[in-house]
MIFIMI-667360 format. One record per atom (N, C-alpha, C, O): atom name; x, y, z. Coordinates in steps of 0.001 Angstrom, whole numbers. Layout:
<pt><name>CA</name><X>X</X><Y>Y</Y><Z>Z</Z></pt>
...
***
This chain:
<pt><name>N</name><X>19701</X><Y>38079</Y><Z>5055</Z></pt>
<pt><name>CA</name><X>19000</X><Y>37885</Y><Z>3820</Z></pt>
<pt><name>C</name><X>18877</X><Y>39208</Y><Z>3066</Z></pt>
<pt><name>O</name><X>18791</X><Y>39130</Y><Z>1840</Z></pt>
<pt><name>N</name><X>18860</X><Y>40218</Y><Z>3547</Z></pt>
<pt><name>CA</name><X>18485</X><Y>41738</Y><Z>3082</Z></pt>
<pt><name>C</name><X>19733</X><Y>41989</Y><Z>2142</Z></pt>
<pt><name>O</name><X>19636</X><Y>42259</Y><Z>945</Z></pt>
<pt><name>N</name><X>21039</X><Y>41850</Y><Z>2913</Z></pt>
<pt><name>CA</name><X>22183</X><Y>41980</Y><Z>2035</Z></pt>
<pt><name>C</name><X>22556</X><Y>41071</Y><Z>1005</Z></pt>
<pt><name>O</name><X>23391</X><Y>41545</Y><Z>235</Z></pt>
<pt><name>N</name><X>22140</X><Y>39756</Y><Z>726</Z></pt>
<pt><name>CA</name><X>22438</X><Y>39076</Y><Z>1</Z></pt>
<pt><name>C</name><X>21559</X><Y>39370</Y><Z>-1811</Z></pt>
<pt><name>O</name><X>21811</X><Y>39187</Y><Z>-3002</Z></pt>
<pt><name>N</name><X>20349</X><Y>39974</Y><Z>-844</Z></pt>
<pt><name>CA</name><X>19364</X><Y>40131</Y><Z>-1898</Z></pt>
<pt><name>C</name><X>20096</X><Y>41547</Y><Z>-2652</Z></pt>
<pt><name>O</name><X>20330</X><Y>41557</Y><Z>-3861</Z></pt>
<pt><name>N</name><X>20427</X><Y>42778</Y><Z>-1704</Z></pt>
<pt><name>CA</name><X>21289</X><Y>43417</Y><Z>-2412</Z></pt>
<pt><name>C</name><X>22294</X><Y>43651</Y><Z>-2977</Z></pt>
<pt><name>O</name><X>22430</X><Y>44664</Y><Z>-3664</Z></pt>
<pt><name>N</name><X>23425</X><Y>42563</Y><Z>-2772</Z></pt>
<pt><name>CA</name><X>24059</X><Y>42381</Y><Z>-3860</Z></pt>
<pt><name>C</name><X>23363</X><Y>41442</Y><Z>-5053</Z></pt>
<pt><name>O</name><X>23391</X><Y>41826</Y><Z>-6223</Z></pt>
<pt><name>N</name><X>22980</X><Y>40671</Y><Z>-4817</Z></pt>
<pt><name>CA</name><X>22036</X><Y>40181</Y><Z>-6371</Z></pt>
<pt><name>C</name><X>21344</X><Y>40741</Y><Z>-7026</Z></pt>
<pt><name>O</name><X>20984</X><Y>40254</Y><Z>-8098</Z></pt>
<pt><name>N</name><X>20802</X><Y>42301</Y><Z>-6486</Z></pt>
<pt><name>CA</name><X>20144</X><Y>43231</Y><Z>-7198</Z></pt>
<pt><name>C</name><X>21227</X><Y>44229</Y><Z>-8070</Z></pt>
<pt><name>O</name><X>21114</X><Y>44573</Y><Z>-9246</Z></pt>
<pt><name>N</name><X>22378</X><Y>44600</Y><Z>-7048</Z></pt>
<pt><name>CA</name><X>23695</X><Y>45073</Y><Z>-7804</Z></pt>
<pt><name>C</name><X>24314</X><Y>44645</Y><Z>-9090</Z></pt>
<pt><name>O</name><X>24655</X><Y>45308</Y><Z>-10070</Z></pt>
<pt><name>N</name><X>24379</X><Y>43209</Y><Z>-8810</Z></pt>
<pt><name>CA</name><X>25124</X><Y>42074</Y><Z>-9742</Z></pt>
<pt><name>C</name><X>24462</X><Y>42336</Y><Z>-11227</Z></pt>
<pt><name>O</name><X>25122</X><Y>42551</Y><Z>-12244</Z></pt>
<pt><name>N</name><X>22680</X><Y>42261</Y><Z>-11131</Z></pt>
<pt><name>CA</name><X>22000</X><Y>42236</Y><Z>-11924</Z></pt>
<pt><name>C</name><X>21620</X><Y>43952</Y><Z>-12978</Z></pt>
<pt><name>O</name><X>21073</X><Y>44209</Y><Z>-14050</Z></pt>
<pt><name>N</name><X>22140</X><Y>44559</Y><Z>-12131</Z></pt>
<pt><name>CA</name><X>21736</X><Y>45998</Y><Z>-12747</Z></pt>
<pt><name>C</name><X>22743</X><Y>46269</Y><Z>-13359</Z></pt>
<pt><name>O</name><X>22488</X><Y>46740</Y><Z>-14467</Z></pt>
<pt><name>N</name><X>24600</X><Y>46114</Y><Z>-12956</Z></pt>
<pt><name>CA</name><X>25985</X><Y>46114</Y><Z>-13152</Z></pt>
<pt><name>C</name><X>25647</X><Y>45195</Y><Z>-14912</Z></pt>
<pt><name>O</name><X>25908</X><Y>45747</Y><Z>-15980</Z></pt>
<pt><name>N</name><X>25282</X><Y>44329</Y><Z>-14849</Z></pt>
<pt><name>CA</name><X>25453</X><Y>43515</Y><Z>-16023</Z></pt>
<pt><name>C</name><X>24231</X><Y>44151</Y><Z>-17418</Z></pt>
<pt><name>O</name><X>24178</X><Y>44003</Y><Z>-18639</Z></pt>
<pt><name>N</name><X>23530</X><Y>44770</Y><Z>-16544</Z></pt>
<pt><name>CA</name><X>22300</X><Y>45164</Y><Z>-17726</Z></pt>
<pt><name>C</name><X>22748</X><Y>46759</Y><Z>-18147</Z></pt>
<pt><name>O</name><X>22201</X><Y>47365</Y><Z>-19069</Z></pt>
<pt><name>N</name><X>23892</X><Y>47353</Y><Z>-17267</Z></pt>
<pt><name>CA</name><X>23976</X><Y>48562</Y><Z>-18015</Z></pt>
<pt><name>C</name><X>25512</X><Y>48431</Y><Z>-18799</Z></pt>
<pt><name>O</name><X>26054</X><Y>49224</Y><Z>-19569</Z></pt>
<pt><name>N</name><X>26039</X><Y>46942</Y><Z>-18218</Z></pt>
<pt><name>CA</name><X>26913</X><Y>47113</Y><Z>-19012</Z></pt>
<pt><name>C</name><X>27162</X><Y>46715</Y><Z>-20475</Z></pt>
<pt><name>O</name><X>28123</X><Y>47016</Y><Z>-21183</Z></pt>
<pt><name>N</name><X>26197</X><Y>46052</Y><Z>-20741</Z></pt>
<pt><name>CA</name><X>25766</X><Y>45779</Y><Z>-22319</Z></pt>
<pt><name>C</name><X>25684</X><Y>46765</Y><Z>-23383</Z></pt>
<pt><name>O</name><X>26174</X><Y>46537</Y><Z>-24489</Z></pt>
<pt><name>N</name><X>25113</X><Y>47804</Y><Z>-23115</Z></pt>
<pt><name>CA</name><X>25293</X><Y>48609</Y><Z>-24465</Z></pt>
<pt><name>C</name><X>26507</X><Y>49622</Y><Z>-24723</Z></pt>
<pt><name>O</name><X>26721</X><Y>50379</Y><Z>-25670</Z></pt>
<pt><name>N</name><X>27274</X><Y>49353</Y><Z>-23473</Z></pt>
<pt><name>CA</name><X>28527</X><Y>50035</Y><Z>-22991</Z></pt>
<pt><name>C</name><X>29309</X><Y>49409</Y><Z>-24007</Z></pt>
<pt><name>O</name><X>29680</X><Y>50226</Y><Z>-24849</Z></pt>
<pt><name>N</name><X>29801</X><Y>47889</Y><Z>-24280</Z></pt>
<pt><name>CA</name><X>30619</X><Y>47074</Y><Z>-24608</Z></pt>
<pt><name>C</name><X>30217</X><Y>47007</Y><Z>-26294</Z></pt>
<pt><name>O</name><X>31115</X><Y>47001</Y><Z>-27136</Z></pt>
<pt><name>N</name><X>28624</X><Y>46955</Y><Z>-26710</Z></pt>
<pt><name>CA</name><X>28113</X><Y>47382</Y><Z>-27991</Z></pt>
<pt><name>C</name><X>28234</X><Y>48008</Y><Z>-28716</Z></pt>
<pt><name>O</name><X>28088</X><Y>47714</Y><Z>-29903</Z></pt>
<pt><name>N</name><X>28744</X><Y>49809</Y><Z>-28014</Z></pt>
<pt><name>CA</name><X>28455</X><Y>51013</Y><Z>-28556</Z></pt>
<pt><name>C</name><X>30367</X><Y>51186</Y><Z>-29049</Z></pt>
<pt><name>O</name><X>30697</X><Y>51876</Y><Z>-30014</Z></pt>
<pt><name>N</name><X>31254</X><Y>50532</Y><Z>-28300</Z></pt>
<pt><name>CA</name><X>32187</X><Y>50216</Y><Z>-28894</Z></pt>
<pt><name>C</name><X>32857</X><Y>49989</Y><Z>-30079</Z></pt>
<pt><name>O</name><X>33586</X><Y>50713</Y><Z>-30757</Z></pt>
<pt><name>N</name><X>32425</X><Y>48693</Y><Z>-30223</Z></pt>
<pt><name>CA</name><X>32887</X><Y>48138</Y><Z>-31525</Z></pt>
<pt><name>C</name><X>32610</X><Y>48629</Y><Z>-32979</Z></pt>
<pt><name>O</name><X>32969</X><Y>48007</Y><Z>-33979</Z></pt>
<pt><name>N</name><X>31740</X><Y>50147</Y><Z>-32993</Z></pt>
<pt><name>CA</name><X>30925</X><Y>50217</Y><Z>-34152</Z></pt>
<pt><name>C</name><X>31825</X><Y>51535</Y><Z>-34509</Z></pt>
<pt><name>O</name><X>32216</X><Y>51522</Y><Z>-35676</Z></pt>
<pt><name>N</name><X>32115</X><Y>52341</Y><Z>-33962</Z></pt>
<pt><name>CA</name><X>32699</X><Y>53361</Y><Z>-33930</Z></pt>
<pt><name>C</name><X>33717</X><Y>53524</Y><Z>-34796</Z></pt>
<pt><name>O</name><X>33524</X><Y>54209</Y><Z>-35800</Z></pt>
<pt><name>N</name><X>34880</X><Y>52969</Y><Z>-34578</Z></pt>
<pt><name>CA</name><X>36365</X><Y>53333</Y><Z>-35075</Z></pt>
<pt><name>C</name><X>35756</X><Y>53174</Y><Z>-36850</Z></pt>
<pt><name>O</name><X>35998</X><Y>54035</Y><Z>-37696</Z></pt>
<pt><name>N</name><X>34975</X><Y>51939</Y><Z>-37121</Z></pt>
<pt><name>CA</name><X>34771</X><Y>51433</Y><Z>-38318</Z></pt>
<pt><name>C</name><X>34387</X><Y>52997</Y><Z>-38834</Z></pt>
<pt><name>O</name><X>35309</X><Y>53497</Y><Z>-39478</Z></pt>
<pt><name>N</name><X>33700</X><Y>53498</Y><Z>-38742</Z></pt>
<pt><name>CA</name><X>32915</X><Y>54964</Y><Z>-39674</Z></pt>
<pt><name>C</name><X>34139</X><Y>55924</Y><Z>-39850</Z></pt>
<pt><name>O</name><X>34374</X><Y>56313</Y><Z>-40994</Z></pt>
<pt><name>N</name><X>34815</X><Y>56276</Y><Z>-38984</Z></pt>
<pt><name>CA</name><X>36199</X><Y>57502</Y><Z>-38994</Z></pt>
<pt><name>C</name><X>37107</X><Y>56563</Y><Z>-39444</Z></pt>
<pt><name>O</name><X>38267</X><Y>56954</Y><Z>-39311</Z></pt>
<pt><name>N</name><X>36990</X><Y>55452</Y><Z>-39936</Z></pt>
<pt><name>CA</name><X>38749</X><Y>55118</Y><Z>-40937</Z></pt>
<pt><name>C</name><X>38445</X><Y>55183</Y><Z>-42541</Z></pt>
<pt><name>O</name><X>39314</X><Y>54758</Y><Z>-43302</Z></pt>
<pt><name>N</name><X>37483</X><Y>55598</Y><Z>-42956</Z></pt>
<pt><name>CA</name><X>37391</X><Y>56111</Y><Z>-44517</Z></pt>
<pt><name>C</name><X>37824</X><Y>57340</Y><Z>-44883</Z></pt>
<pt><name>O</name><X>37157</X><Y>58369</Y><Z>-44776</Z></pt>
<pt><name>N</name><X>39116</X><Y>57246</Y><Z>-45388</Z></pt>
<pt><name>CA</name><X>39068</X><Y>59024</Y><Z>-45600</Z></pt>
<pt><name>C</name><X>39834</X><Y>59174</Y><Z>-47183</Z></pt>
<pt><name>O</name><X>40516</X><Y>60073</Y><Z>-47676</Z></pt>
<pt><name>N</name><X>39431</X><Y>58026</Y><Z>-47627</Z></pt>
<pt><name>CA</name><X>39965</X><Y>58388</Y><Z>-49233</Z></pt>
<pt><name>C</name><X>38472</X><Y>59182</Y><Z>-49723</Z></pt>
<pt><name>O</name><X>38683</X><Y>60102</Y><Z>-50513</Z></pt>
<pt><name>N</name><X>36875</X><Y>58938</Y><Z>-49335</Z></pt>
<pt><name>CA</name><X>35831</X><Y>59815</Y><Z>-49639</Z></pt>
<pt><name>C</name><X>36301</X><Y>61379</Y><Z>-49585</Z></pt>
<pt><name>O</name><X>35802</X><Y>62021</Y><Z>-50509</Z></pt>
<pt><name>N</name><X>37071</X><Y>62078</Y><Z>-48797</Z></pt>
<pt><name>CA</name><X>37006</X><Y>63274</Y><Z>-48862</Z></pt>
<pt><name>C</name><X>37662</X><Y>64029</Y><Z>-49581</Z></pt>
<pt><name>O</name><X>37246</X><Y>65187</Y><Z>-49573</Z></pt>
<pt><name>N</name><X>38793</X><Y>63774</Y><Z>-50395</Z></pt>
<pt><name>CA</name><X>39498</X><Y>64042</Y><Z>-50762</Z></pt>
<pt><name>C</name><X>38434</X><Y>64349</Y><Z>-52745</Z></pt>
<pt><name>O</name><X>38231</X><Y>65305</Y><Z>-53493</Z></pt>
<pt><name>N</name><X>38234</X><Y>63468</Y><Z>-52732</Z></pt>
<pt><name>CA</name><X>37242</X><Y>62734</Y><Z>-54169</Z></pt>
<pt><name>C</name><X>36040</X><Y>63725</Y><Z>-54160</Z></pt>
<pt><name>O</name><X>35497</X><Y>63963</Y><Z>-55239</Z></pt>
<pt><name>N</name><X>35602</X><Y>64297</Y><Z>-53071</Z></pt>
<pt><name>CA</name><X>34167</X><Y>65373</Y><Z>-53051</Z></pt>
<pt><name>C</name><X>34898</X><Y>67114</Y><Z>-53022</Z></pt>
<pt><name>O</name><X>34277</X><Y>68166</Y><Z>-53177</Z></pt>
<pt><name>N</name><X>35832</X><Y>67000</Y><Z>-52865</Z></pt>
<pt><name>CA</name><X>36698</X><Y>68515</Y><Z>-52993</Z></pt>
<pt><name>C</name><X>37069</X><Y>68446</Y><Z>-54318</Z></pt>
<pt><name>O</name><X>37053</X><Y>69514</Y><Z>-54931</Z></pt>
<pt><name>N</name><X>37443</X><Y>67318</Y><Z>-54987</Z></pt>
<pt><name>CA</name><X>37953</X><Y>67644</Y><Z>-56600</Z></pt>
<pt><name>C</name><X>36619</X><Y>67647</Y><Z>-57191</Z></pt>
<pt><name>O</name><X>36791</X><Y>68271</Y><Z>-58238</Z></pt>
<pt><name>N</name><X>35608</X><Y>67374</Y><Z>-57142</Z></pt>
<pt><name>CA</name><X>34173</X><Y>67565</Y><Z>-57925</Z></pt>
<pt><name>C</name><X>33872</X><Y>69268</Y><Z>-57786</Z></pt>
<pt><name>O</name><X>33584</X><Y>69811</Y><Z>-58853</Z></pt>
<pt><name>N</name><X>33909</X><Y>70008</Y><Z>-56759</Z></pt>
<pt><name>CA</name><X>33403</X><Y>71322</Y><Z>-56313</Z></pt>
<pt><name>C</name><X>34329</X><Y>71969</Y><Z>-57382</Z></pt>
<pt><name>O</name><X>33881</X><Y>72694</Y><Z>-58270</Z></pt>
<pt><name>N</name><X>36159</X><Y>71544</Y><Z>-57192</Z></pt>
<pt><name>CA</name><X>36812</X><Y>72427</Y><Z>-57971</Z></pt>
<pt><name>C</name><X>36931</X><Y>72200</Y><Z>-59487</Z></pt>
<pt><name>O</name><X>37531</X><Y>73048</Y><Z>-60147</Z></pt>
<pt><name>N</name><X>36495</X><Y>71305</Y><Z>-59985</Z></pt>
<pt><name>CA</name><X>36802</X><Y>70837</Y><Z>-61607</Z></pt>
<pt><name>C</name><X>35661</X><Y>71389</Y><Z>-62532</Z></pt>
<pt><name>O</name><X>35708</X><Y>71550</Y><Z>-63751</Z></pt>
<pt><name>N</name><X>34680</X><Y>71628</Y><Z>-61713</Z></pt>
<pt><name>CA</name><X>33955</X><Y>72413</Y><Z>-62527</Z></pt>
<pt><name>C</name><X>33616</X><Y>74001</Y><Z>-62621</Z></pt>
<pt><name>O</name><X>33180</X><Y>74807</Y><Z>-61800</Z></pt>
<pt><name>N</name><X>34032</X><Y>74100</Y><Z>-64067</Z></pt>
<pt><name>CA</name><X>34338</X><Y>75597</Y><Z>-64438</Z></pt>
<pt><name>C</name><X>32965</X><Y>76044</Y><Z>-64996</Z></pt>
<pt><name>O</name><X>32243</X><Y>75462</Y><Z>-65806</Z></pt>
<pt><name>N</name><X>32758</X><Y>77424</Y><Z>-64251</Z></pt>
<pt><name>CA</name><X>30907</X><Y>78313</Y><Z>-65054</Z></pt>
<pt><name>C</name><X>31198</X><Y>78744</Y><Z>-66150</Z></pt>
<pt><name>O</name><X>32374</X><Y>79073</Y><Z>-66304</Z></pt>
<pt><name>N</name><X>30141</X><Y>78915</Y><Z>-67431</Z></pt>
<pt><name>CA</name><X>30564</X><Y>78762</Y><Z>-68703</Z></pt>
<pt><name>C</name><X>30337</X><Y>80553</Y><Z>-68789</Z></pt>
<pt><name>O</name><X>30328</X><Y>81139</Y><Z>-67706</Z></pt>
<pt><name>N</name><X>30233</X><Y>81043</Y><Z>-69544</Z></pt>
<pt><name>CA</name><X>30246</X><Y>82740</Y><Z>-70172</Z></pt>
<pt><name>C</name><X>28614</X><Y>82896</Y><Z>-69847</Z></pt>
<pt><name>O</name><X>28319</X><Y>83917</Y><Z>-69226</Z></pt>
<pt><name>N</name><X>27655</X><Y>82101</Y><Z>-70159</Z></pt>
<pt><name>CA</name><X>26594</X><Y>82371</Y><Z>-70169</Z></pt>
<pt><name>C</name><X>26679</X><Y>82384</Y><Z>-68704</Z></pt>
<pt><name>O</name><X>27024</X><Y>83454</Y><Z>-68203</Z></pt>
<pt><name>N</name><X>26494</X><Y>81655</Y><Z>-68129</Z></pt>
<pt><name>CA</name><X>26199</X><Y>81476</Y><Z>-66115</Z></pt>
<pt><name>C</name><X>26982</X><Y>82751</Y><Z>-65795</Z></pt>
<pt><name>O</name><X>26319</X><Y>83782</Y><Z>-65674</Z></pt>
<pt><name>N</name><X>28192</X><Y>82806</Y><Z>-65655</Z></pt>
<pt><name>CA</name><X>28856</X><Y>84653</Y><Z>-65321</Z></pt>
<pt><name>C</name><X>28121</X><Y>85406</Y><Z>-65911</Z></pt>
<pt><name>O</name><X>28069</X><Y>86417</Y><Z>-65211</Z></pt>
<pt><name>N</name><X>27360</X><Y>85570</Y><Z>-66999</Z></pt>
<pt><name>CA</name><X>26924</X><Y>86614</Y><Z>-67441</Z></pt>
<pt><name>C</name><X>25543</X><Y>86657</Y><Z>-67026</Z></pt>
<pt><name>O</name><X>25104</X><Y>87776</Y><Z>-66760</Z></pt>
<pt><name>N</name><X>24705</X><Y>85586</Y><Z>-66906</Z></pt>
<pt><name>CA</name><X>23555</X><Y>85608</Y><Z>-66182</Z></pt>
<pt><name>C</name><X>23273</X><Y>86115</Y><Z>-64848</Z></pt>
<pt><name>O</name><X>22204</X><Y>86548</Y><Z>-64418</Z></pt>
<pt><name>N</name><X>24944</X><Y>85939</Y><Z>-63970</Z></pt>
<pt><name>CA</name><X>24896</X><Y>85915</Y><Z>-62603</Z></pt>
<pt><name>C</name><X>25135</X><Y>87350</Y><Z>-62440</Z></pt>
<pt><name>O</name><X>24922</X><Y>87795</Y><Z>-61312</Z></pt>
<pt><name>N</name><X>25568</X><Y>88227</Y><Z>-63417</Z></pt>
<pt><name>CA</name><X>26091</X><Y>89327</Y><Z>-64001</Z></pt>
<pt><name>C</name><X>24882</X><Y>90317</Y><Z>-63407</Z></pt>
<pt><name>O</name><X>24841</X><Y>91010</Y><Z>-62390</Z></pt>
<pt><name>N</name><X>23774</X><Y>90053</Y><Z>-64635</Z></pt>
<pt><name>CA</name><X>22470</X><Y>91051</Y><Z>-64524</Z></pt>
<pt><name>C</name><X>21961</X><Y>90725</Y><Z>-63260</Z></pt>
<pt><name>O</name><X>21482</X><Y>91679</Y><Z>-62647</Z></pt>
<pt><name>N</name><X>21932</X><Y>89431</Y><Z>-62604</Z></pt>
<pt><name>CA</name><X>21198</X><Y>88918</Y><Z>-61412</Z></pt>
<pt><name>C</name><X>22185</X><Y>89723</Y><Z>-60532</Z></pt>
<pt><name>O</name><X>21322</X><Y>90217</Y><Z>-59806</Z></pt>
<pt><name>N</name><X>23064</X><Y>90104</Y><Z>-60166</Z></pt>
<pt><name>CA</name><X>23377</X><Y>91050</Y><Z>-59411</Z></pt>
<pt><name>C</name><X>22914</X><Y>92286</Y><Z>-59382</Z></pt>
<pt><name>O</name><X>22691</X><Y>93019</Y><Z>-58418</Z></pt>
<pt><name>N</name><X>22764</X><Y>92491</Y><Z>-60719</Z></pt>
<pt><name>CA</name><X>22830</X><Y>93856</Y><Z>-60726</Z></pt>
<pt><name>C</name><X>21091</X><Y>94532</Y><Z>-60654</Z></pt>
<pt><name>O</name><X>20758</X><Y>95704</Y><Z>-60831</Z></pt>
<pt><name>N</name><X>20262</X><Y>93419</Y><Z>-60356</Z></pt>
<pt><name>CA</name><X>19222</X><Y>93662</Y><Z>-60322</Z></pt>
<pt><name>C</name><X>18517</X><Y>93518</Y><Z>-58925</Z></pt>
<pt><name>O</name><X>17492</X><Y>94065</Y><Z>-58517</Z></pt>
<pt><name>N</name><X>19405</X><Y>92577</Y><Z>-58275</Z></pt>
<pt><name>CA</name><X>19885</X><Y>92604</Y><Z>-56624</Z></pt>
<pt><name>C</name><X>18711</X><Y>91508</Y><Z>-56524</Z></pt>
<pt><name>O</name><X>17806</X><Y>91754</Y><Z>-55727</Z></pt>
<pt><name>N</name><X>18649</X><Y>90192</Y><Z>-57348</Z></pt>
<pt><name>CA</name><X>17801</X><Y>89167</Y><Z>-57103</Z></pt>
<pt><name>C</name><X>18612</X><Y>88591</Y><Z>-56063</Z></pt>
<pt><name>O</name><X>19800</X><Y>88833</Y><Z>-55844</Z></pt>
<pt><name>N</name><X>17549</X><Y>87491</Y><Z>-55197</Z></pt>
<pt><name>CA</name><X>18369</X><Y>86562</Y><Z>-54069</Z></pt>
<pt><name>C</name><X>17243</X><Y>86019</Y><Z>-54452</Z></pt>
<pt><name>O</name><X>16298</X><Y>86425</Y><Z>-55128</Z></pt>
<pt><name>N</name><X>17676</X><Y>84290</Y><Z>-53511</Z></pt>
<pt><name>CA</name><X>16833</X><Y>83345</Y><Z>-53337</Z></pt>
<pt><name>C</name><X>16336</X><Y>82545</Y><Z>-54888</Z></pt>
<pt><name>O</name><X>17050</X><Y>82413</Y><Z>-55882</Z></pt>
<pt><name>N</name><X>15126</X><Y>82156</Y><Z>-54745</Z></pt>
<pt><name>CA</name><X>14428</X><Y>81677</Y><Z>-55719</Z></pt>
<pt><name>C</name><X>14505</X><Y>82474</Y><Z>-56651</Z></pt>
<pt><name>O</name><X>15122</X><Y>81905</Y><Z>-57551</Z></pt>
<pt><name>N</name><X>14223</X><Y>83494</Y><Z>-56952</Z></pt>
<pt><name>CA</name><X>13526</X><Y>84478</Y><Z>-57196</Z></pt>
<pt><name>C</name><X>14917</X><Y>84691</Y><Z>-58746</Z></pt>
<pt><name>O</name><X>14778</X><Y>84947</Y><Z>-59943</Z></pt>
<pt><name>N</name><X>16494</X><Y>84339</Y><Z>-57608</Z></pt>
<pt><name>CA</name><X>17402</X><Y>84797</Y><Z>-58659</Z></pt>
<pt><name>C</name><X>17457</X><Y>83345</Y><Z>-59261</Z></pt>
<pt><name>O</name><X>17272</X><Y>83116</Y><Z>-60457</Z></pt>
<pt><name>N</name><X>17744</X><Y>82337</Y><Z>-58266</Z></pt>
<pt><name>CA</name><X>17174</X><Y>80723</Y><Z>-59343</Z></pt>
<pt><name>C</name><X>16455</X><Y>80876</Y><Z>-60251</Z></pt>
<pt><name>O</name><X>17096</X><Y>80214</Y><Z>-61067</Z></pt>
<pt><name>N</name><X>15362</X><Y>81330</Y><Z>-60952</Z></pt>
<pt><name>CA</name><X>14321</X><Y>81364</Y><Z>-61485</Z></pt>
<pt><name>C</name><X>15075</X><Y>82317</Y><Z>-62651</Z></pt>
<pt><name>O</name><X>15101</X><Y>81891</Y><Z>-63806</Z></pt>
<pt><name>N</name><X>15674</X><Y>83586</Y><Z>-62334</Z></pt>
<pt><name>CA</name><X>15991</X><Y>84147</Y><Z>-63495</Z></pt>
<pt><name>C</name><X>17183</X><Y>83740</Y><Z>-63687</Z></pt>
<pt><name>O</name><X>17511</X><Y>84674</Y><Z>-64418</Z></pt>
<pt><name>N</name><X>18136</X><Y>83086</Y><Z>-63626</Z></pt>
<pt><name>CA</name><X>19638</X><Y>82819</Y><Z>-64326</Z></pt>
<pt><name>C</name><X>18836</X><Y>81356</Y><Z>-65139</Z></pt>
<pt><name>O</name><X>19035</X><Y>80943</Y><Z>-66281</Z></pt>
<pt><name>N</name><X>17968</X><Y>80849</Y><Z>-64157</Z></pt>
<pt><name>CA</name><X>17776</X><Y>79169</Y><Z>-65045</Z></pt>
<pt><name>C</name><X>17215</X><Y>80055</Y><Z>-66218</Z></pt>
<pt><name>O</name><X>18172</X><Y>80113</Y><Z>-66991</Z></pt>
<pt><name>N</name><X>16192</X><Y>80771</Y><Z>-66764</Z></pt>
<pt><name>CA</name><X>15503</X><Y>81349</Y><Z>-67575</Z></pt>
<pt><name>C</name><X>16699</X><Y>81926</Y><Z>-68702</Z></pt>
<pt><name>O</name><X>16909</X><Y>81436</Y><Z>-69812</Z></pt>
<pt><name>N</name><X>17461</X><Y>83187</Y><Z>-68044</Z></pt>
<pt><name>CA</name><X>18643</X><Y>83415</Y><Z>-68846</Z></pt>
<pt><name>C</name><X>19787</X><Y>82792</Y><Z>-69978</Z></pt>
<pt><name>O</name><X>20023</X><Y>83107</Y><Z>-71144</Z></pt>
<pt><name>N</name><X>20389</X><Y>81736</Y><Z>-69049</Z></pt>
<pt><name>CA</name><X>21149</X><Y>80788</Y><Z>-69177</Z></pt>
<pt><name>C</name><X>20452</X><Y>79703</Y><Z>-70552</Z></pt>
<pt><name>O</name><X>21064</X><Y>79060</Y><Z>-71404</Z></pt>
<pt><name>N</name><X>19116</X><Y>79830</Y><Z>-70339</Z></pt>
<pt><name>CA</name><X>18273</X><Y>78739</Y><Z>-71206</Z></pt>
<pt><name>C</name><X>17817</X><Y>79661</Y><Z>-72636</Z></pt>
<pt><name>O</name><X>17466</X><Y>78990</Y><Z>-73607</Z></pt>
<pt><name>N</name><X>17818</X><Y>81012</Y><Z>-72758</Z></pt>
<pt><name>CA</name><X>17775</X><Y>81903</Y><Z>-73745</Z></pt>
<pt><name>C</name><X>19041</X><Y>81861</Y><Z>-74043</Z></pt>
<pt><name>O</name><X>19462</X><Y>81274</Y><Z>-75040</Z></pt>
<pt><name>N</name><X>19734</X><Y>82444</Y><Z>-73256</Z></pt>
<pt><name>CA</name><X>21239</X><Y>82295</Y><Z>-74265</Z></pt>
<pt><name>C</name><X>21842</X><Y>81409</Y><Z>-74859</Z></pt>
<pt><name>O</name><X>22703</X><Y>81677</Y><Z>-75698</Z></pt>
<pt><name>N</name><X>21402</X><Y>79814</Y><Z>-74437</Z></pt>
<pt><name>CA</name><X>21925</X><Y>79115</Y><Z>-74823</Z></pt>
<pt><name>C</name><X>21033</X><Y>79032</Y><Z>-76318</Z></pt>
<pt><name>O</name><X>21711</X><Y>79103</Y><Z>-77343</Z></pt>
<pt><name>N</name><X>20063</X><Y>78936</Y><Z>-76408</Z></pt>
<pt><name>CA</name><X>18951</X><Y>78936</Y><Z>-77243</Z></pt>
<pt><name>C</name><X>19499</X><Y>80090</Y><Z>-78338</Z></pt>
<pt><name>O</name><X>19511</X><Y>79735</Y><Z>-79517</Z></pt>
<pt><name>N</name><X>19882</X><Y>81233</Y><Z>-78067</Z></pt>
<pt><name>CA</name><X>20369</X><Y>82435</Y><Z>-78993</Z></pt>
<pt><name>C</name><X>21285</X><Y>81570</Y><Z>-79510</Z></pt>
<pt><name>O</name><X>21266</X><Y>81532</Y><Z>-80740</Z></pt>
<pt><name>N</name><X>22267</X><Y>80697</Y><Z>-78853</Z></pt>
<pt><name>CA</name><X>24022</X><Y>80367</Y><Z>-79864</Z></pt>
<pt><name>C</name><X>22978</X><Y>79738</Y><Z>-80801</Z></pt>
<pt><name>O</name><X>22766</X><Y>80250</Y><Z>-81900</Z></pt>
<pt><name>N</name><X>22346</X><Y>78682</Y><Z>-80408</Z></pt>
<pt><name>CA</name><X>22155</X><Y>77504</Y><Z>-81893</Z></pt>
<pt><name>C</name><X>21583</X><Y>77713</Y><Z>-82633</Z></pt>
<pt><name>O</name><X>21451</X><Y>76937</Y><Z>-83579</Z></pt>
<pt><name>N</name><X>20643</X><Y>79488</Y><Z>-82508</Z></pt>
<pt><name>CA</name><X>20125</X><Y>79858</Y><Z>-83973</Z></pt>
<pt><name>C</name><X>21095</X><Y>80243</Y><Z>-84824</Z></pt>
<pt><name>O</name><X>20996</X><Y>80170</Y><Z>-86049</Z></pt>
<pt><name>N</name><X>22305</X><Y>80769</Y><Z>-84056</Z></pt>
<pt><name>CA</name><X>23186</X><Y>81528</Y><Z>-84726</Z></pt>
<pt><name>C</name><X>24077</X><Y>80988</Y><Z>-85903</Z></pt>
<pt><name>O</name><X>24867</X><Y>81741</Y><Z>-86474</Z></pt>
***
């Protein structure tokens, strides 16, 4: 009786770990066969060109040795005067 009970304890543990084994399968391949997305997010990075104002903002922000926020804060500021200088002009 001892052995019978241990294989029915085998039988039963064999079948409960093999469930998420057979689950974790089928989901997979589906995510890695899209690959027209990557191609489409590399032409966005390269198609856009910085205008005279942004180089020239990024210009003094070097040369004033801003980082971080700190240089966020002054090119957005810059960039928003200069643009502001063309349309009085």
């Amino acid at each position: 009786m001892k052995l019978s009970s241990l294989f029915a304890t085998a039988a039963l543990a064999s079948l409960l770990l093999a469930g998420p084994a057979f689950a974790q399968s089928t989901t997979a391949p589906a995510a890695k066969s899209d690959t027209a997305a990557a191609p489409a997010s590399t032409e966005k990075k390269t198609s856009k060109a910085r205008s005279a104002e942004s180089l020239e903002c990024s210009k003094q922000a070097d040369e004033k040795g801003l980082h971080g926020k700190e240089r966020k804060k002054f090119r957005s500021e810059c960039i928003k005067n200069a643009k502001a200088g063309e349309k009085t002009k």
